[in-house]
C-alpha positions as CSV (number, residue, x, y, z in Angstrom):
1,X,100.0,57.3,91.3
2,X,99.7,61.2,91.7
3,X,96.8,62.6,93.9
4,X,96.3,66.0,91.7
5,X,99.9,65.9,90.7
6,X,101.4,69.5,89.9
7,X,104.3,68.4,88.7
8,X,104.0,68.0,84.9
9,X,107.5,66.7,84.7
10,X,106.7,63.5,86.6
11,X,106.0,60.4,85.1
12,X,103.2,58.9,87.2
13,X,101.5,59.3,96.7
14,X,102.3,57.5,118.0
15,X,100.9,58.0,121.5
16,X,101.0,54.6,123.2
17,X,103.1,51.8,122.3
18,X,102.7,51.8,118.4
19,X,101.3,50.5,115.4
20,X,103.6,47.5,115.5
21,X,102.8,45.7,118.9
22,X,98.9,46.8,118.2
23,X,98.7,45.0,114.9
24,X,97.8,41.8,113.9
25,X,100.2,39.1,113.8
26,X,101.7,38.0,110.4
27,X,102.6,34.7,109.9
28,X,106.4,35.4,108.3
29,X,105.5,32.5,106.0
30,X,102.6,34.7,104.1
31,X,104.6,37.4,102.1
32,X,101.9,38.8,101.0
33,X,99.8,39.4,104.0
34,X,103.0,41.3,105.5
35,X,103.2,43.5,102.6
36,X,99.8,44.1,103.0
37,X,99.6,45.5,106.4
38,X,101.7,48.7,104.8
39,X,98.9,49.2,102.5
40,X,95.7,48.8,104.1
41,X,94.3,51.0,107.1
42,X,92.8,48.9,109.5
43,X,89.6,49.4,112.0
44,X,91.0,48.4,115.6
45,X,88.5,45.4,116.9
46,X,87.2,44.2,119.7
47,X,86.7,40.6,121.3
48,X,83.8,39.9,119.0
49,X,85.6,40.7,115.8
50,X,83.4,44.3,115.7
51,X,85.1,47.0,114.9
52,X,86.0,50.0,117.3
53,X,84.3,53.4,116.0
54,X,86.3,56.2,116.2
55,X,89.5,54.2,118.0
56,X,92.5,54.9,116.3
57,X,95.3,51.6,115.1
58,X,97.7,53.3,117.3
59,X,96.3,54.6,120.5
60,X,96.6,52.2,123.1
61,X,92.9,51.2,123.5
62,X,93.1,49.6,120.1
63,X,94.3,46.2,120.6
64,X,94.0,44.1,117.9
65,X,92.8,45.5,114.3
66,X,91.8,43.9,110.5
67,X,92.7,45.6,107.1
68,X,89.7,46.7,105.9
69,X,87.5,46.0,103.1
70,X,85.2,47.4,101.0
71,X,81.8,45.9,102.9
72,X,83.0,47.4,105.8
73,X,82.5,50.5,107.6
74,X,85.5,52.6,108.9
75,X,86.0,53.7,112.2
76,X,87.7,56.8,111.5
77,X,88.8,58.5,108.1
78,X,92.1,59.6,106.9
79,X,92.2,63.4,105.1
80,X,95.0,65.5,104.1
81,X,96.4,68.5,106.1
82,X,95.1,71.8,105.3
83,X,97.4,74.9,106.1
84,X,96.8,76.5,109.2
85,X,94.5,79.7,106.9
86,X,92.0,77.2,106.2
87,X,91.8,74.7,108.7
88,X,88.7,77.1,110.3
89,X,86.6,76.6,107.2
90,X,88.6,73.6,105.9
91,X,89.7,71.2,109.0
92,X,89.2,68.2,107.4
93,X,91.4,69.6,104.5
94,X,91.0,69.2,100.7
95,X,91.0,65.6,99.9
96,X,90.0,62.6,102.3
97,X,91.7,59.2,101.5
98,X,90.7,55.5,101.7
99,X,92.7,52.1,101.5
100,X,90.8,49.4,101.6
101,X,91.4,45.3,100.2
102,X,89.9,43.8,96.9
103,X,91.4,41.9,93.8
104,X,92.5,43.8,90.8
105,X,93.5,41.8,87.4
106,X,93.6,38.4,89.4
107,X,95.9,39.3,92.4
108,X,95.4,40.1,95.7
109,X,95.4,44.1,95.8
110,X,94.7,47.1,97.6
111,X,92.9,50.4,96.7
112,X,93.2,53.7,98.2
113,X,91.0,56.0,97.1
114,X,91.2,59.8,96.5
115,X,88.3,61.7,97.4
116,X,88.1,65.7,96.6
117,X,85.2,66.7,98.5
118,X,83.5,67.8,94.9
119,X,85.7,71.2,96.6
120,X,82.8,71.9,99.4
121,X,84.6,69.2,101.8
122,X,81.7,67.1,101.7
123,X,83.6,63.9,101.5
124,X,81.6,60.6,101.2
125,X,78.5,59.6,99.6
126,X,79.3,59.6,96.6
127,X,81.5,59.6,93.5
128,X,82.6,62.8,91.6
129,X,83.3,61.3,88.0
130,X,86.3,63.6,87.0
131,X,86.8,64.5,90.1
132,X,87.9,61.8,92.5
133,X,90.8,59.1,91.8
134,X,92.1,56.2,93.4
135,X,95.7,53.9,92.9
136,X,95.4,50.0,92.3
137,X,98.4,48.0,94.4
138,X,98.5,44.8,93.5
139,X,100.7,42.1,95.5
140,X,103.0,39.3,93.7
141,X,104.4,37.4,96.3
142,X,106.3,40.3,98.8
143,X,106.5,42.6,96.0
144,X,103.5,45.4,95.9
145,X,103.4,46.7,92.2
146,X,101.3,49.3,90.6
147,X,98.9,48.5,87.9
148,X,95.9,51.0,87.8
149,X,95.7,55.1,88.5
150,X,93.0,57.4,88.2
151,X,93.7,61.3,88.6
152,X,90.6,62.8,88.1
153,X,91.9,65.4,85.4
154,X,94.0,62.8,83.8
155,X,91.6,60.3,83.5
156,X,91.8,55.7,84.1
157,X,95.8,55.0,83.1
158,X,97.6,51.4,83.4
159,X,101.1,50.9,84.8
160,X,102.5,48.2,82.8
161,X,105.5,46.2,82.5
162,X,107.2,44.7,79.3
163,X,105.6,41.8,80.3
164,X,102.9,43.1,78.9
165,X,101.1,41.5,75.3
166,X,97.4,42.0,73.3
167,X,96.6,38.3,73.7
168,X,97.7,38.1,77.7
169,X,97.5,38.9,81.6
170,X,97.5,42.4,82.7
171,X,101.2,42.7,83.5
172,X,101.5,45.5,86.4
173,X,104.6,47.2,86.2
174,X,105.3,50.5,88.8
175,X,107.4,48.9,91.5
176,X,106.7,50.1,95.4
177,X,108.7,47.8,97.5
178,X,109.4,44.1,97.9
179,X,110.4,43.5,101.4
180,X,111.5,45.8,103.7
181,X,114.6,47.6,102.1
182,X,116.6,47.8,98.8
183,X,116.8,48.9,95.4
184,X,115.9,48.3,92.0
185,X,115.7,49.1,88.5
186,X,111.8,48.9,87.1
187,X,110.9,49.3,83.5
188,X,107.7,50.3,83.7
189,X,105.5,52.7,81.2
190,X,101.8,54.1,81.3
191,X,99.4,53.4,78.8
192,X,95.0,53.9,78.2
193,X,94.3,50.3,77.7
194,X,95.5,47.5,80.0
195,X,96.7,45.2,77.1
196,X,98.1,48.6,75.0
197,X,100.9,47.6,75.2
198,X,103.4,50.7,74.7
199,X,106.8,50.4,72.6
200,X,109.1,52.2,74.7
201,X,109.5,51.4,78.8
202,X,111.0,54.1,81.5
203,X,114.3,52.6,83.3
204,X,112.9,53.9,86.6
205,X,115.5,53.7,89.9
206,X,112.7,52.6,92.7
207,X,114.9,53.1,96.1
208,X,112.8,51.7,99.6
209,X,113.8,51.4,103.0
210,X,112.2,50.6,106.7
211,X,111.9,53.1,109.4
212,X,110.2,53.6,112.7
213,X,109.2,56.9,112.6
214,X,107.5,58.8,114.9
215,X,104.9,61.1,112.6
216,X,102.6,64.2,113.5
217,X,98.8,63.8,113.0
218,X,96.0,65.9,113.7
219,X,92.0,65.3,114.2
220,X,89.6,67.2,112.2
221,X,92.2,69.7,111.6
222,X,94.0,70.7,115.1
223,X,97.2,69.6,116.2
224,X,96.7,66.1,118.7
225,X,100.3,64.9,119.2
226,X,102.8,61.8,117.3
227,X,102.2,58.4,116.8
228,X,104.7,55.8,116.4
229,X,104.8,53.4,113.5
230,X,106.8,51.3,111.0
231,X,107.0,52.7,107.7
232,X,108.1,51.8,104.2
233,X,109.5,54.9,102.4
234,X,109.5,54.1,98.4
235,X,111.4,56.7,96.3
236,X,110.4,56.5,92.2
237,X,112.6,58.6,90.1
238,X,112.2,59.0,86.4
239,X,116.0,57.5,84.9
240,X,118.1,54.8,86.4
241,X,119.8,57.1,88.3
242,X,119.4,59.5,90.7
243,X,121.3,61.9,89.2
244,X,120.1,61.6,85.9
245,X,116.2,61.9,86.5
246,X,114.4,65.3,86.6
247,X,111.9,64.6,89.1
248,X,111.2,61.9,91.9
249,X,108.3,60.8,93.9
250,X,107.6,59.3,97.4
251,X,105.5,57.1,99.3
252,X,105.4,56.7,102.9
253,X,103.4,53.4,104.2
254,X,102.5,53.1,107.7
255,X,101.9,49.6,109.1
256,X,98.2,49.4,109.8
257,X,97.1,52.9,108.3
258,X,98.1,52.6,104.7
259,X,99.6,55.0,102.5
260,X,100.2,58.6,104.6
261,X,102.0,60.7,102.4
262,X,103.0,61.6,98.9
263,X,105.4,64.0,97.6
264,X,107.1,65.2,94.6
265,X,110.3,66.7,94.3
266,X,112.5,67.9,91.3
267,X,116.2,67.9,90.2
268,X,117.4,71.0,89.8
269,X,120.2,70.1,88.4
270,X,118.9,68.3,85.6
271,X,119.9,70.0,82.4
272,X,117.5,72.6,81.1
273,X,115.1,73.0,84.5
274,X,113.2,75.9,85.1
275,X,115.2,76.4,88.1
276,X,113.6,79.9,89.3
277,X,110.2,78.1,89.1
278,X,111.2,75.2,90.7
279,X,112.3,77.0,93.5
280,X,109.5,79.7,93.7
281,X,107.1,76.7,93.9
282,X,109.0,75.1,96.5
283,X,108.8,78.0,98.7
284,X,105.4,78.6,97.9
285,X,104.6,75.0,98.6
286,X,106.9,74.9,102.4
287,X,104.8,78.0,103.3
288,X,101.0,76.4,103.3
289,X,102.7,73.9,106.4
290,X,100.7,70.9,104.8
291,X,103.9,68.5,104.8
292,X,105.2,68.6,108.1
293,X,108.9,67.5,108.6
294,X,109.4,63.9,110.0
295,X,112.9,63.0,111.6
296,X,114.5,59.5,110.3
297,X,112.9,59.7,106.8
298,X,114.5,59.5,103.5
299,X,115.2,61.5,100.4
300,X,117.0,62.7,97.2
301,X,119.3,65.1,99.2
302,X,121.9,63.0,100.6
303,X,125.9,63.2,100.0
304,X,126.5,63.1,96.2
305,X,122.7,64.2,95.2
306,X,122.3,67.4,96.3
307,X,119.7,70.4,94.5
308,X,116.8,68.7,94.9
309,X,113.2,70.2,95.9
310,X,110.1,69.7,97.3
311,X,107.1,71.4,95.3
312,X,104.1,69.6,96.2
313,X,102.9,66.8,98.6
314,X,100.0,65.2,100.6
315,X,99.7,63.8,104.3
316,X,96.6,61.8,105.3
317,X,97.2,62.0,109.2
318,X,94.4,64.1,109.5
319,X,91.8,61.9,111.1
320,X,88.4,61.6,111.6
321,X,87.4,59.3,114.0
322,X,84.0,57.9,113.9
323,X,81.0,58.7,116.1
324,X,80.8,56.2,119.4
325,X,77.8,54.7,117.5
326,X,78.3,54.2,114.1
327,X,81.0,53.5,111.2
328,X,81.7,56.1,108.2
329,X,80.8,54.2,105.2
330,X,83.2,53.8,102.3
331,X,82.7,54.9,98.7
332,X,84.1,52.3,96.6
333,X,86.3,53.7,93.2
334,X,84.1,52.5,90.8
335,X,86.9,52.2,88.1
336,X,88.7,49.3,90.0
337,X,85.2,47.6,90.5
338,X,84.9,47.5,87.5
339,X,88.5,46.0,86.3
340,X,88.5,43.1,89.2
């Protein structure tokens, strides 16, 4: 679940009222639609059911909107931040990201893509084999659980559970969140072939909670104010406990956008760390600007689980809305059409 991950010690990423009075109702009774609306982004829609090009979920002239799916057309595209040296020659920064709603291994599921531009920021079109990734969600009920990652230099890998058998169902296994808060311990291990089962599983500590944030975003690379939304922040770390894992990672889901940020942070105080490096790489990594600080989140750094870093991260709040006339087409990730 690792958009060009950097971290080799990792295991596996409002102006107006807000997102939540602009988004569609969920029935309370349907678990899984209300998990859903963290996952997907949606196209805000008009009276007809059309979609609104170029109108973002939260600005006020959005009214109603609809998770999207893979026919569809978007009415404005999410990309990563660049730092402020590139955004000339870059604004739409280095990777652009989908999230859009299929079926994966017999559940409902959602898919957010990772393009890489093929590095000439020439998103869309088509797919760079090698290049371009995506993350399978697949949703059980109210819980949303991993079960299919692509990075494109590490190749198609299946998050399993020890549910998992040869002869049986795909058993997803990387926990996200189930509900709106809590905490709990995952097993959970990654393996080439969906039914490989492997023989040893991670004890991983997944930690969620619900905020309503109020998060910076730009379009096509300048600066254009905060949104408001609710969020579900998911923690993974690598041991049962906090203190005991070497590295972490976090995902931020916004209601009605989808998944907006990644990062990944490591324990320096986990025995044997590179701390020097660690630290280098987090300065390095605070100096390119592309994770900007939100107030109210989360994180490893609280009292009692101090030394922690943050070398590496995405945020997709760099938009680009669609012209007046027209939709931005999606480019499917051909690995999860092809495991449905």
């Amino acid at each position: 679940m690792k958009p060009k991950l950097m971290v080799a010690a990792i295991v596996m990423v409002c102006a107006g009222p807000g997102l939540v009075s602009h988004g569609e109702e969920v029935p309370q009774s349907d678990p899984v639609a209300a998990a859903r609306d963290f996952l997907v982004q949606s196209n805000c829609i008009d009276d007809l059911g059309q979609p609104k090009p170029g109108i973002l979920p939260f600005q006020p002239e959005c009214g109603a909107h609809q998770g999207l799916r893979a026919s569809q057309g978007m009415a404005y595209r999410k990309h990563d931040w660049p730092a402020p040296e590139h955004r000339a020659g870059a604004p739409l920064g280095y990777q652009a990201s989908d999230a859009y709603m299929t079926t994966l291994v017999g559940y409902p599921a959602v898919v957010q893509t990772f393009d890489m531009g093929n590095g000439n920021a020439s998103f869309g079109g088509r797919w760079d084999q090698g290049i371009d990734g995506g993350d399978g969600l697949v949703l059980i009920d109210d819980r949303v659980i991993g079960v299919l990652t692509e990075d494109g230099g590490g190749g198609v890998q299946w998050l399993l559970s020890p549910a998992c058998s040869p002869s049986g169902p795909v058993a997803p296994g990387w926990l996200f969140f189930q509900g709106g808060g809590g905490e709990q311990i995952a097993p959970n291990a990654i393996a080439r072939n969906p039914r490989g089962c492997p023989t040893g599983f991670a004890q991983s500590l997944t930690r969620w909670r619900s905020r309503s944030l109020t998060f910076p975003y730009l379009i096509r690379g300048n600066p254009a104010g905060t949104f408001q939304a609710e969020m579900i922040v998911s923690e993974h770390y690598t041991h049962s406990q906090v203190e005991r894992s070497n590295a972490m990672e976090r995902f931020w889901f916004a209601r009605g956008l989808g998944k907006v940020r990644w990062e990944a942070w490591v324990n320096l105080g986990f025995p044997g760390q590179d701390v020097a490096k660690w630290k280098a790489q987090g300065e390095r990594f605070a100096n390119t600007q592309r994770c900007p600080s939100v107030e109210g989140g989360v994180g490893p750094n609280e009292p009692g689980h101090g030394g922690w870093v943050l070398v590496d991260c995405r945020t997709w709040t760099n938009f680009d809305p669609a012209p007046s006339n027209s939709l931005i087409p999606i480019t499917p990730w051909p690995t999860a059409a092809n495991n449905p």
